[in-house]
Structures are given as C-alpha cells and as structure tokens.
PyMOL Python script that loads the backbone (N, CA, C, O; Angstrom):
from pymol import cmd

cmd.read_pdbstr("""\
ATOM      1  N   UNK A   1      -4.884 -68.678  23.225  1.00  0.00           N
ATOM      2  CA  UNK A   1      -6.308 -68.604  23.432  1.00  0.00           C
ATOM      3  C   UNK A   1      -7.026 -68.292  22.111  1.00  0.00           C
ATOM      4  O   UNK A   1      -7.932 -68.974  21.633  1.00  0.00           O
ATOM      5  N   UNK A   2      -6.447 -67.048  21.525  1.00  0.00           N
ATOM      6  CA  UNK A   2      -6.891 -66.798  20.326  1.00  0.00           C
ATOM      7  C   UNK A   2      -7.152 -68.067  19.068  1.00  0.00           C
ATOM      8  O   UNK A   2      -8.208 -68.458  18.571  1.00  0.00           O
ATOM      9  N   UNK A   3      -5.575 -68.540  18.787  1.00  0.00           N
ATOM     10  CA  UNK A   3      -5.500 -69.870  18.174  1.00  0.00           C
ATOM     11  C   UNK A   3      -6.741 -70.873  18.497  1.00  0.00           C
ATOM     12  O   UNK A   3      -7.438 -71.357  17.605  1.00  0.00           O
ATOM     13  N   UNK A   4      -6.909 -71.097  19.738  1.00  0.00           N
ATOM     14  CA  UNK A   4      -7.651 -72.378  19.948  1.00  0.00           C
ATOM     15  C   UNK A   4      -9.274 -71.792  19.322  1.00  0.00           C
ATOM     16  O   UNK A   4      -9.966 -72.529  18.619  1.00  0.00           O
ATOM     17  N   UNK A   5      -9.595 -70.758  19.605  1.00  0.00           N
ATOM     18  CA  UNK A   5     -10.682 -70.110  19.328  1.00  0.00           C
ATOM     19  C   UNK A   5     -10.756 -70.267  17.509  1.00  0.00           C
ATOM     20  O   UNK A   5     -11.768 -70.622  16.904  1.00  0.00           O
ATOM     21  N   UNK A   6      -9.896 -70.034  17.090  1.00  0.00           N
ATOM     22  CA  UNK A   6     -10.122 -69.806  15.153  1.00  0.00           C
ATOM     23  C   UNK A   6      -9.572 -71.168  14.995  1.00  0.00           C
ATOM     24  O   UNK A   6      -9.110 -71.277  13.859  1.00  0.00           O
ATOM     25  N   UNK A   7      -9.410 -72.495  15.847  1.00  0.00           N
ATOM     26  CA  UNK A   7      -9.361 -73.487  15.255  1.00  0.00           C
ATOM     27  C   UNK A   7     -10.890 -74.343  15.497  1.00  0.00           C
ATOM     28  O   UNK A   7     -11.335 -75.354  14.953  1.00  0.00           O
ATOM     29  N   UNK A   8     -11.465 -73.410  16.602  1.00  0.00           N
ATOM     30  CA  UNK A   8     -13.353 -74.313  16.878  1.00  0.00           C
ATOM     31  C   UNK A   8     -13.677 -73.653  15.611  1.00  0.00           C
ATOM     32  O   UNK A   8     -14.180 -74.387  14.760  1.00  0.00           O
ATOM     33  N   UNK A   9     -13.485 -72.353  15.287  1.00  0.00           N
ATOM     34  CA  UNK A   9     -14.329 -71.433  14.438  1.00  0.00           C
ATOM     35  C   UNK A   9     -14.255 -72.356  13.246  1.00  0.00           C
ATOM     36  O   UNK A   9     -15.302 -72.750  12.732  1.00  0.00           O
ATOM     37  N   UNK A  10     -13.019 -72.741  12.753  1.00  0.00           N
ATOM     38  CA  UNK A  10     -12.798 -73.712  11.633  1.00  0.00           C
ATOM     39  C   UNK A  10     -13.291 -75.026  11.743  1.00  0.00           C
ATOM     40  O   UNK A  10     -13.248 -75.636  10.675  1.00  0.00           O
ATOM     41  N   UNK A  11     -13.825 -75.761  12.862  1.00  0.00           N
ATOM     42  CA  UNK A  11     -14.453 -76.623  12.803  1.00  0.00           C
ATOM     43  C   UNK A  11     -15.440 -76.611  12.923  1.00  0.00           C
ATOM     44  O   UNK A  11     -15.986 -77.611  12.458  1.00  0.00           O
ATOM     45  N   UNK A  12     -16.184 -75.791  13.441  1.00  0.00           N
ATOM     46  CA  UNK A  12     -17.782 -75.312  13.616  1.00  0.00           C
ATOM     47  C   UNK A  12     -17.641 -74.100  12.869  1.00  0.00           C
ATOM     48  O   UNK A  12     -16.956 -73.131  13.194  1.00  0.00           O
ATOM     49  N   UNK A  13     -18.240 -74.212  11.993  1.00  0.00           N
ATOM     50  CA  UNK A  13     -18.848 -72.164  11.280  1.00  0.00           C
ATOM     51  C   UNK A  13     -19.887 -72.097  11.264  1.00  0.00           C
ATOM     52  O   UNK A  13     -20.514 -71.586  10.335  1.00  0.00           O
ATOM     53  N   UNK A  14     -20.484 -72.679  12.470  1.00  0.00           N
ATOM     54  CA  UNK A  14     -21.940 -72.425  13.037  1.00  0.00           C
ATOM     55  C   UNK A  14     -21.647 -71.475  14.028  1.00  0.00           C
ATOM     56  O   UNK A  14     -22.401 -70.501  14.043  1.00  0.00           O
ATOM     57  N   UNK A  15     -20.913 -71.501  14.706  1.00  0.00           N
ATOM     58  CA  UNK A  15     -20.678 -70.690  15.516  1.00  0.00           C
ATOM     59  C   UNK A  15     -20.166 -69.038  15.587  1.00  0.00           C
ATOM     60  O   UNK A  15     -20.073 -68.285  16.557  1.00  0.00           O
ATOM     61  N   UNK A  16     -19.855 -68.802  14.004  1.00  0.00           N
ATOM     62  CA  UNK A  16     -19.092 -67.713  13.749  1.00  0.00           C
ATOM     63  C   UNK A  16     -20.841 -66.503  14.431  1.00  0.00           C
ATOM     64  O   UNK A  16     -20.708 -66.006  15.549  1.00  0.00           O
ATOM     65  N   UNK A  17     -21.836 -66.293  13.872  1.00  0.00           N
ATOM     66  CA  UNK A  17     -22.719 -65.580  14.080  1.00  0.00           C
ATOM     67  C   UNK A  17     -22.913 -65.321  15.831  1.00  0.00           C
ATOM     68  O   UNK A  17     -23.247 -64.231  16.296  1.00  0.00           O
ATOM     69  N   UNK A  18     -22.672 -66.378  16.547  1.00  0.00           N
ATOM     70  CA  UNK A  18     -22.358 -66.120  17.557  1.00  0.00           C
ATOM     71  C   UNK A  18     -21.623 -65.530  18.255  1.00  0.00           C
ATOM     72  O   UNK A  18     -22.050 -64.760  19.116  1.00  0.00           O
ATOM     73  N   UNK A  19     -20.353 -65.745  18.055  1.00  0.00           N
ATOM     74  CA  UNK A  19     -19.293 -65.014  18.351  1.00  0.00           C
ATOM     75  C   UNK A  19     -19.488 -63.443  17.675  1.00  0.00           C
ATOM     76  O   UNK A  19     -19.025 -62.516  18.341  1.00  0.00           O
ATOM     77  N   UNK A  20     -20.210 -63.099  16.277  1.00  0.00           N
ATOM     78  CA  UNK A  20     -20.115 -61.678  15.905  1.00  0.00           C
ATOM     79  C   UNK A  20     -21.218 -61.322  17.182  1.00  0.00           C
ATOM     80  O   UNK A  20     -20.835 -60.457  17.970  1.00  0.00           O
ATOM     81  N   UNK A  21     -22.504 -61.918  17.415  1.00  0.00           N
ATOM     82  CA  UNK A  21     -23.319 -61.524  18.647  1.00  0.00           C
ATOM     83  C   UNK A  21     -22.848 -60.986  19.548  1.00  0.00           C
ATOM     84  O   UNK A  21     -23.141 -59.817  19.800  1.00  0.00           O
ATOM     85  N   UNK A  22     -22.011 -61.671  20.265  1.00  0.00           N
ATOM     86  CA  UNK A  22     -21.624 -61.522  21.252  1.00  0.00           C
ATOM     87  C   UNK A  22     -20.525 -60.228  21.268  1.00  0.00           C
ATOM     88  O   UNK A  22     -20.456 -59.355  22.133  1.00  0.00           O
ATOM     89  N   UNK A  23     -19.678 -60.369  20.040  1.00  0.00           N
ATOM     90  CA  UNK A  23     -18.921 -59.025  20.553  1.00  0.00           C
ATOM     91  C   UNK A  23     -19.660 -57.513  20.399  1.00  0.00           C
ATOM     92  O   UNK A  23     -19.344 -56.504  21.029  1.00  0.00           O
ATOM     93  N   UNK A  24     -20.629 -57.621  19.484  1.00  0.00           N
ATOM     94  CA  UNK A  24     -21.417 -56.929  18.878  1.00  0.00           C
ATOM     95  C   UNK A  24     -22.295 -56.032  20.221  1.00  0.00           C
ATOM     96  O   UNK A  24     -22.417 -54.815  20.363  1.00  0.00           O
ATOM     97  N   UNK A  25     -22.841 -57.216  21.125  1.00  0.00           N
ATOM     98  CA  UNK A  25     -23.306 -56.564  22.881  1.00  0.00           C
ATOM     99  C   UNK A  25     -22.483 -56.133  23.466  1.00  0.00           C
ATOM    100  O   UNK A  25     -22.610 -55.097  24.119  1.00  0.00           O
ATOM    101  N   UNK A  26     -21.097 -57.011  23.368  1.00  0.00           N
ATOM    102  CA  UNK A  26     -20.552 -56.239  24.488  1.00  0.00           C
ATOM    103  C   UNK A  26     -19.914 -54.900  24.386  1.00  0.00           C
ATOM    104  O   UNK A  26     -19.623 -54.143  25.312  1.00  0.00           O
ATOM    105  N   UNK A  27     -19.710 -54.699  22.849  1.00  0.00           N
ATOM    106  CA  UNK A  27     -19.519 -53.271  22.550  1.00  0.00           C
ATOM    107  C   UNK A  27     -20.315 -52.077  22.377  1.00  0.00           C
ATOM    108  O   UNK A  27     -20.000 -50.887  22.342  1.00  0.00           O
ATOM    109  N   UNK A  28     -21.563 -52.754  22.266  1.00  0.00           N
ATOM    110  CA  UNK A  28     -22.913 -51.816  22.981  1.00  0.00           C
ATOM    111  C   UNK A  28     -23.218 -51.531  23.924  1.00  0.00           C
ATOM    112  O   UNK A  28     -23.621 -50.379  24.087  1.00  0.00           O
ATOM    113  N   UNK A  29     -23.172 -52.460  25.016  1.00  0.00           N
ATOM    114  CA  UNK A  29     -23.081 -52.299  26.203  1.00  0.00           C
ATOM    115  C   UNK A  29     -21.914 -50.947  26.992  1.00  0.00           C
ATOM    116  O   UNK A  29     -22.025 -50.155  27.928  1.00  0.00           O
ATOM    117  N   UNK A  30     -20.766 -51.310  25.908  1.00  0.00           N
ATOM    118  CA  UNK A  30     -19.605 -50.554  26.527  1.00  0.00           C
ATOM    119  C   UNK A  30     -19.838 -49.009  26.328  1.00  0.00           C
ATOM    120  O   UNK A  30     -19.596 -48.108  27.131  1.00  0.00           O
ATOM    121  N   UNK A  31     -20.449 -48.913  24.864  1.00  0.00           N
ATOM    122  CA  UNK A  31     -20.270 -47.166  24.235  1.00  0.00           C
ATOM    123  C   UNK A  31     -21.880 -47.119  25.234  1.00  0.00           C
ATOM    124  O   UNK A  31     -21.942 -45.933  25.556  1.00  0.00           O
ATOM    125  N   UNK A  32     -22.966 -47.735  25.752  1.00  0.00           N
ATOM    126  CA  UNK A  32     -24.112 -47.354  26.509  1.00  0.00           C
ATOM    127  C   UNK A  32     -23.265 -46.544  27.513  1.00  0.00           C
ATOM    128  O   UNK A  32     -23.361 -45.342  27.760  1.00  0.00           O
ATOM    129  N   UNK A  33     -22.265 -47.611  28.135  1.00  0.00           N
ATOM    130  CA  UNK A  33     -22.047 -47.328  29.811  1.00  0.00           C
ATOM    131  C   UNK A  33     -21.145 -46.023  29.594  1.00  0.00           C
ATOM    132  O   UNK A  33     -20.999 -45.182  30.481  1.00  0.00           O
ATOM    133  N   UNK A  34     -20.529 -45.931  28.276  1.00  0.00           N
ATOM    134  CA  UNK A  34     -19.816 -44.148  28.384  1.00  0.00           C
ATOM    135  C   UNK A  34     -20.480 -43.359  28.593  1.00  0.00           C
ATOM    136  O   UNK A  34     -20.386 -42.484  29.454  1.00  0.00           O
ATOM    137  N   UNK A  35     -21.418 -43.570  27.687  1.00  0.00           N
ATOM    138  CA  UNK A  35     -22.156 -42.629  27.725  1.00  0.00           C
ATOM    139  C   UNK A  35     -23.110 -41.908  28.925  1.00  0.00           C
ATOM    140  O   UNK A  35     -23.303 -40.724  29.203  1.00  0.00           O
ATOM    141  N   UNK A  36     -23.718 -43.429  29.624  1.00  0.00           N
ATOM    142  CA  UNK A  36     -24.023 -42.958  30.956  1.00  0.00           C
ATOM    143  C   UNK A  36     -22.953 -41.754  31.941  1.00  0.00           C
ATOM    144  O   UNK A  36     -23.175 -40.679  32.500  1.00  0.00           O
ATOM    145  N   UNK A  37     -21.438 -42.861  31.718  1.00  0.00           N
ATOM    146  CA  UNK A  37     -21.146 -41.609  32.354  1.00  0.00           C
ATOM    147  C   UNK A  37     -20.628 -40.269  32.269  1.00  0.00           C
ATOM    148  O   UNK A  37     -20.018 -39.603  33.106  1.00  0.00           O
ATOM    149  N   UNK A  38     -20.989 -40.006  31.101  1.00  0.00           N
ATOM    150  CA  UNK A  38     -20.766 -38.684  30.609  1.00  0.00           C
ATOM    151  C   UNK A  38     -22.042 -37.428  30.801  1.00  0.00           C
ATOM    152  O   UNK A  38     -22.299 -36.287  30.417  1.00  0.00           O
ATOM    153  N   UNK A  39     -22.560 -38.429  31.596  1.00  0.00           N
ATOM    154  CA  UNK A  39     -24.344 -37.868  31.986  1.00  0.00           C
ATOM    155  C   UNK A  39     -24.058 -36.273  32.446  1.00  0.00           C
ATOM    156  O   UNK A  39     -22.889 -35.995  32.714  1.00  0.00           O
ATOM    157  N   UNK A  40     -24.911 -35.387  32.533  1.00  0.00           N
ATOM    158  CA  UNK A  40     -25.104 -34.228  33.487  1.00  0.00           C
ATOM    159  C   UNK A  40     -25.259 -34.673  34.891  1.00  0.00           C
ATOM    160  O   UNK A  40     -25.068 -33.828  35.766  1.00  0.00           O
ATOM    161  N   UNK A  41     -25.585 -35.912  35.237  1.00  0.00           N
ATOM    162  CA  UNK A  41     -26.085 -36.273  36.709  1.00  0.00           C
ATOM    163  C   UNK A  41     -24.940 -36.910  36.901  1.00  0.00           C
ATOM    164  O   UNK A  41     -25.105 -37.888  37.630  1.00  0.00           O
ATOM    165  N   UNK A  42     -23.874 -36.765  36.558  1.00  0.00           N
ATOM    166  CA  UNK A  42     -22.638 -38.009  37.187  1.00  0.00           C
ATOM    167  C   UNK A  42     -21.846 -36.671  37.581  1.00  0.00           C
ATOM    168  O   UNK A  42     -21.905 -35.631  36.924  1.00  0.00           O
ATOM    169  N   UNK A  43     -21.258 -36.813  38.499  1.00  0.00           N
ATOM    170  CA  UNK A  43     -20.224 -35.647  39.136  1.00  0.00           C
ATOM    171  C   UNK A  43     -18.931 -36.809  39.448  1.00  0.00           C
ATOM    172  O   UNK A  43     -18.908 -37.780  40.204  1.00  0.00           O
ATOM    173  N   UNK A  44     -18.043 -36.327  38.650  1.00  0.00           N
ATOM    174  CA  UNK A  44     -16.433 -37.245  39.128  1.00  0.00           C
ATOM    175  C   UNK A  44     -15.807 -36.210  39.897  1.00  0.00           C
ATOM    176  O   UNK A  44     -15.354 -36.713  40.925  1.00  0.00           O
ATOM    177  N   UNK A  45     -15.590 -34.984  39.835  1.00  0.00           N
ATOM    178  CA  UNK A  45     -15.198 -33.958  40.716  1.00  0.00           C
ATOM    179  C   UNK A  45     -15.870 -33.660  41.819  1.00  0.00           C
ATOM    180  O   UNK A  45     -15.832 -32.466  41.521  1.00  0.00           O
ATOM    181  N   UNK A  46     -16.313 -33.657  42.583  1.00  0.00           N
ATOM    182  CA  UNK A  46     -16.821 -33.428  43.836  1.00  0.00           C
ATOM    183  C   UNK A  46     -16.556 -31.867  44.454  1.00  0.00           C
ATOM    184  O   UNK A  46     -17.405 -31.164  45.004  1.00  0.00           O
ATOM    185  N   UNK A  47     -15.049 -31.512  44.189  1.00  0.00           N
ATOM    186  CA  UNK A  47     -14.546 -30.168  44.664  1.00  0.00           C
ATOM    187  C   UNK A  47     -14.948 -29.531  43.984  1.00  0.00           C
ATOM    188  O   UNK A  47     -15.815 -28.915  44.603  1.00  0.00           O
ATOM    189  N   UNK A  48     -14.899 -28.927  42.194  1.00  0.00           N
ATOM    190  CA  UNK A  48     -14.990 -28.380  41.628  1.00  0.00           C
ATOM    191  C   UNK A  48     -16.453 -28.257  40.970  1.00  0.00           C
ATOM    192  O   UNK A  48     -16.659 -27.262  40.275  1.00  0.00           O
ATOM    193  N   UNK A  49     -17.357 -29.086  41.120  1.00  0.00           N
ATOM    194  CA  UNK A  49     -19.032 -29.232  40.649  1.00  0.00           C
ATOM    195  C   UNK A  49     -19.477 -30.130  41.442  1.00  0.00           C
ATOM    196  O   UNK A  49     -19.224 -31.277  41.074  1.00  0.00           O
ATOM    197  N   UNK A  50     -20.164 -30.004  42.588  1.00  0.00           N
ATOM    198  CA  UNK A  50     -20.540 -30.992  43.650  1.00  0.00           C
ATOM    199  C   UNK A  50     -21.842 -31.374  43.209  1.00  0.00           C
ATOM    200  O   UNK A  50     -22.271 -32.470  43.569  1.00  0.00           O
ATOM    201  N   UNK A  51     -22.632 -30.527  42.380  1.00  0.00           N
ATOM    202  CA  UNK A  51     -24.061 -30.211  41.976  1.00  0.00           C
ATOM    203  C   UNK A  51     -23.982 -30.099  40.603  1.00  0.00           C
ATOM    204  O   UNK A  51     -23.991 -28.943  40.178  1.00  0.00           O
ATOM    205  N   UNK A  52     -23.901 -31.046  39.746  1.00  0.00           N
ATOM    206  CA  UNK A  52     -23.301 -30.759  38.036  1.00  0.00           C
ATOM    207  C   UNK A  52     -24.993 -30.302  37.615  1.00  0.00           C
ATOM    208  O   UNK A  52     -25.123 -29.245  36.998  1.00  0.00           O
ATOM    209  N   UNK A  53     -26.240 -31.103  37.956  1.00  0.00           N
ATOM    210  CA  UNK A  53     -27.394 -31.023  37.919  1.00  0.00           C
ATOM    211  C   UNK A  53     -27.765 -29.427  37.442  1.00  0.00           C
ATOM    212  O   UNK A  53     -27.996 -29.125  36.271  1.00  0.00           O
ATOM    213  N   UNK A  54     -27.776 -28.491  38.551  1.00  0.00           N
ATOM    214  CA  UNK A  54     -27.980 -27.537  38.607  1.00  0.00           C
ATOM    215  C   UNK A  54     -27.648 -26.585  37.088  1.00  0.00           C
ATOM    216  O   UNK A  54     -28.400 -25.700  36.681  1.00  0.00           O
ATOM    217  N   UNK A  55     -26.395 -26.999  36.424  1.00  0.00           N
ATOM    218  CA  UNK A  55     -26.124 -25.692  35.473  1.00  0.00           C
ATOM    219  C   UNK A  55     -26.426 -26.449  34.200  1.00  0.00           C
ATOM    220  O   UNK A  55     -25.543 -26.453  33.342  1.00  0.00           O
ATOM    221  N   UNK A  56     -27.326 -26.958  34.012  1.00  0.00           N
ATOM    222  CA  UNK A  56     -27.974 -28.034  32.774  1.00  0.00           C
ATOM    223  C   UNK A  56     -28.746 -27.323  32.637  1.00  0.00           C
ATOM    224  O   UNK A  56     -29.374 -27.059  33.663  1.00  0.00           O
ATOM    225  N   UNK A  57     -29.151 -26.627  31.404  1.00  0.00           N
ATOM    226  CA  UNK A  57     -30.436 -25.662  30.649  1.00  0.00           C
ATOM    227  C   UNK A  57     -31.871 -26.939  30.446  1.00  0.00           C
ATOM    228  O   UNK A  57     -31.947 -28.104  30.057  1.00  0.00           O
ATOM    229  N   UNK A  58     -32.781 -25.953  30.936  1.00  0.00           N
ATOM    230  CA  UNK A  58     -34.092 -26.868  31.317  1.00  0.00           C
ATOM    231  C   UNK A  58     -34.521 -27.647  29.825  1.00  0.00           C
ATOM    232  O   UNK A  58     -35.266 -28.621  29.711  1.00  0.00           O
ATOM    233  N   UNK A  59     -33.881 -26.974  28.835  1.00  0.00           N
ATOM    234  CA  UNK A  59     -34.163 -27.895  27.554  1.00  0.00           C
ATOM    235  C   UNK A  59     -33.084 -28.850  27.091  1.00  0.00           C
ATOM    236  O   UNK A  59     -32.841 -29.055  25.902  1.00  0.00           O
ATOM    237  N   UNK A  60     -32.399 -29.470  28.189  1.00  0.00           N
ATOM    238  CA  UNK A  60     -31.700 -30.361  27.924  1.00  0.00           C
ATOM    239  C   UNK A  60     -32.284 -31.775  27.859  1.00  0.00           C
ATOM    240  O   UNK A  60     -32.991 -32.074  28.821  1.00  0.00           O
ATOM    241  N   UNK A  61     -32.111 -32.765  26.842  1.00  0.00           N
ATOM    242  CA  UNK A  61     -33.023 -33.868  27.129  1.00  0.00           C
ATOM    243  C   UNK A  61     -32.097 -35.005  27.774  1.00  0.00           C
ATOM    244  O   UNK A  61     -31.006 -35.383  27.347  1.00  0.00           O
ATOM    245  N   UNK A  62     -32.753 -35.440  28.848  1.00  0.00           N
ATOM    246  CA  UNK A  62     -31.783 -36.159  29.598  1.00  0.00           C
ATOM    247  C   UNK A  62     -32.376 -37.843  29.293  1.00  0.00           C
ATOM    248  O   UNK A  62     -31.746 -38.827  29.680  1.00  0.00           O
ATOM    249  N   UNK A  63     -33.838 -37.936  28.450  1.00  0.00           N
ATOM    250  CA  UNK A  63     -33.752 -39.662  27.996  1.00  0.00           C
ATOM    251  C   UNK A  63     -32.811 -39.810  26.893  1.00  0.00           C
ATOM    252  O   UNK A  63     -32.091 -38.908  26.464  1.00  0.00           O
ATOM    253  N   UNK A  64     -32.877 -41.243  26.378  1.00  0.00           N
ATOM    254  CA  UNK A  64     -32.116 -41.448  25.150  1.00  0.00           C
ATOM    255  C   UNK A  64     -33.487 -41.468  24.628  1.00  0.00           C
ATOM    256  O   UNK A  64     -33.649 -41.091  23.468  1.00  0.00           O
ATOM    257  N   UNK A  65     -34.206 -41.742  25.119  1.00  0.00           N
ATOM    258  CA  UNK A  65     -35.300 -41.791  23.965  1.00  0.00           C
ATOM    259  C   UNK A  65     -36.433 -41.032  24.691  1.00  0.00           C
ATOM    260  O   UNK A  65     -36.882 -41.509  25.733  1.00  0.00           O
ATOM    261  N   UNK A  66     -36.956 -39.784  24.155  1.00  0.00           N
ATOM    262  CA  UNK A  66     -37.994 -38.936  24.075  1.00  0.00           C
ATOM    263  C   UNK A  66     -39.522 -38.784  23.447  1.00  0.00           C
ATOM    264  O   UNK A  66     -39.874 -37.812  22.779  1.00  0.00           O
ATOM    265  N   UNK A  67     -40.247 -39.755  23.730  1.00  0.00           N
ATOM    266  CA  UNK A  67     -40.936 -39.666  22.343  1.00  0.00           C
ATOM    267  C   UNK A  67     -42.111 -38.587  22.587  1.00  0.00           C
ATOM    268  O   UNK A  67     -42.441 -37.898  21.622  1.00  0.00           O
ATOM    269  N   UNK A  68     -42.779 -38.398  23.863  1.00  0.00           N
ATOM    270  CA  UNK A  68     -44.127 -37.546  23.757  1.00  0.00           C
ATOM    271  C   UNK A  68     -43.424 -36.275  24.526  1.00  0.00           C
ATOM    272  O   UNK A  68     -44.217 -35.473  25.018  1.00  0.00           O
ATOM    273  N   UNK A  69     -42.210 -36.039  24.661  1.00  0.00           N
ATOM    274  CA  UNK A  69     -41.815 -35.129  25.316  1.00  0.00           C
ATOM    275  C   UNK A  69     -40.964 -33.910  24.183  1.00  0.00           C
ATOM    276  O   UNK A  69     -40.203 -34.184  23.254  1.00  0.00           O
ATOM    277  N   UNK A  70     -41.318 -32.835  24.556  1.00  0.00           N
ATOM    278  CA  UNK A  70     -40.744 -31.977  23.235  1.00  0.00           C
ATOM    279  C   UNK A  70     -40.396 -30.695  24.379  1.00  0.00           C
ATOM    280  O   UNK A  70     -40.998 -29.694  24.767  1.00  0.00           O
ATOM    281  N   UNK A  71     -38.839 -31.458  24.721  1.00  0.00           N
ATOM    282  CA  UNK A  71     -37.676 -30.198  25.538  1.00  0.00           C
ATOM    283  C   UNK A  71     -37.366 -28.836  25.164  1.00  0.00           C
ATOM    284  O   UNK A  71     -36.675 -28.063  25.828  1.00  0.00           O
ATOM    285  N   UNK A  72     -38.105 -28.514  23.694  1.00  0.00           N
ATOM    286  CA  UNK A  72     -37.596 -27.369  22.831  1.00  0.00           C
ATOM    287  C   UNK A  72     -38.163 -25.837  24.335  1.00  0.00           C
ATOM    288  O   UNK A  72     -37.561 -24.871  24.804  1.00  0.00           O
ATOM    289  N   UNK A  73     -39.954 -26.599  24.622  1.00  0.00           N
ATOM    290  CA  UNK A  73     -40.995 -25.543  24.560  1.00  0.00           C
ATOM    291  C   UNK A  73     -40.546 -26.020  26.600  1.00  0.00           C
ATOM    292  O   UNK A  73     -41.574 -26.127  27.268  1.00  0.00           O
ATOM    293  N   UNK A  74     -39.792 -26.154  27.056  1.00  0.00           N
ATOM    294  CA  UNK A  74     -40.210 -26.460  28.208  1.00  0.00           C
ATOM    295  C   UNK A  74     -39.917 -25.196  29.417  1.00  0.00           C
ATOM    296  O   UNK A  74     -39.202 -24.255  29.072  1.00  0.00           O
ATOM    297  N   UNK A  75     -40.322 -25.214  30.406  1.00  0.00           N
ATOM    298  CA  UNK A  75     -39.324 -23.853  31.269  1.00  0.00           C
ATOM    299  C   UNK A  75     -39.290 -24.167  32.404  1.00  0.00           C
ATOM    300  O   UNK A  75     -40.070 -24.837  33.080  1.00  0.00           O
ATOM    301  N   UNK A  76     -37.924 -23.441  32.748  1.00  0.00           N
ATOM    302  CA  UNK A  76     -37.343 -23.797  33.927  1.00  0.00           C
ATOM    303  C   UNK A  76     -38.294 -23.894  35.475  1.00  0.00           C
ATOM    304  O   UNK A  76     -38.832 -22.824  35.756  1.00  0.00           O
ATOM    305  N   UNK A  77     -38.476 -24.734  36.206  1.00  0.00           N
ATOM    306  CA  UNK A  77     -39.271 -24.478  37.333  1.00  0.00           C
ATOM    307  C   UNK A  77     -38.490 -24.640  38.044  1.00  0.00           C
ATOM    308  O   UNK A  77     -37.775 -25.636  37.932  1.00  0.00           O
ATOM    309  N   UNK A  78     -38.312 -23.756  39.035  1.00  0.00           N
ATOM    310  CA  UNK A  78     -37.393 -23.770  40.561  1.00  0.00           C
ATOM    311  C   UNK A  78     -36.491 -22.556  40.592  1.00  0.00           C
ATOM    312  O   UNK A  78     -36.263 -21.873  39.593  1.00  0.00           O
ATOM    313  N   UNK A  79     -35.960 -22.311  41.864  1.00  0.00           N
ATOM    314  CA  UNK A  79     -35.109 -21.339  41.649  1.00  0.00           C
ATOM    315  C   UNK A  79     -33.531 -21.417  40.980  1.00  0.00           C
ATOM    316  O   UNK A  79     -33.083 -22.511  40.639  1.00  0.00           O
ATOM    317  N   UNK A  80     -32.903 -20.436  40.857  1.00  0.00           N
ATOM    318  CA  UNK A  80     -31.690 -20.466  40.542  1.00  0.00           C
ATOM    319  C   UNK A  80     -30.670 -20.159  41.615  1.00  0.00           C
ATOM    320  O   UNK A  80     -30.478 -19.069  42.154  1.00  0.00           O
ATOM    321  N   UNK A  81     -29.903 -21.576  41.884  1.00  0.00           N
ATOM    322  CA  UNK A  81     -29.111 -21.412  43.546  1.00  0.00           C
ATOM    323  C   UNK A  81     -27.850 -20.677  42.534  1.00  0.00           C
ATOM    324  O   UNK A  81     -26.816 -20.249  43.048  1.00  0.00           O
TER     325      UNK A  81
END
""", "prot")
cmd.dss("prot")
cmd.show_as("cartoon", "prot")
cmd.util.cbc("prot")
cmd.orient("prot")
C-alpha cells in the first residue's frame, strides 16, 4: 500500500502538499480528541468519581479559548456537596 502510494507521489508531486494536509488534520484532530477526553467533565470511572465536575476549583478554565473571560477573579457559586 505504502509502495503504491510513493510511486503516485513520484509521479505526481502535486500531490505531496496534500498528503502533508491531510496527515497534518488528522493528527490535530487526534491530540484535539485527547484532549477532550482528559476534560474535568469526562468521568471513565463511574465508581470511584461519579461527579468529576464537582472537585474542579471555580478558576479552572474549561474553554480552549477564553478571550473576555478572566477565571483568575471569579468565585465559586453554589454549594459545596
């Protein structure tokens, strides 16, 4: 498979930028989706943290991107179960 692939590449090297594209997303895509699930809101244990939510400090920033929001100054609202 590989072979047949670096013998188009050698006949087309139009195509090489493409192929860097493409692996280039899908390895963005991949380190995105870790990261999702490495979230505070993802619970893989169920027994041991059923509620992972809860023990996250209210200045945790949970976008990837924050821009008018400043988590430093914020405070906790709700009780503590």
């Amino acid at each position: 498979m590989l072979r047949m692939m670096f013998q188009q590449l050698k006949k087309h090297p139009a195509l090489i930028p493409q192929f860097f594209f493409l692996v280039l997303g899908m390895g963005g895509a991949s380190l995105y989706l870790a990261r999702l699930a490495k979230g505070p809101h993802v619970s893989w244990c169920h027994k041991t943290n059923p509620e992972p939510w809860n023990q996250v400090s209210p200045t945790y920033q949970y976008k990837f991107v924050a821009i008018e929001t400043d988590y430093k100054n914020l405070k906790k609202e709700g009780p503590d179960f």
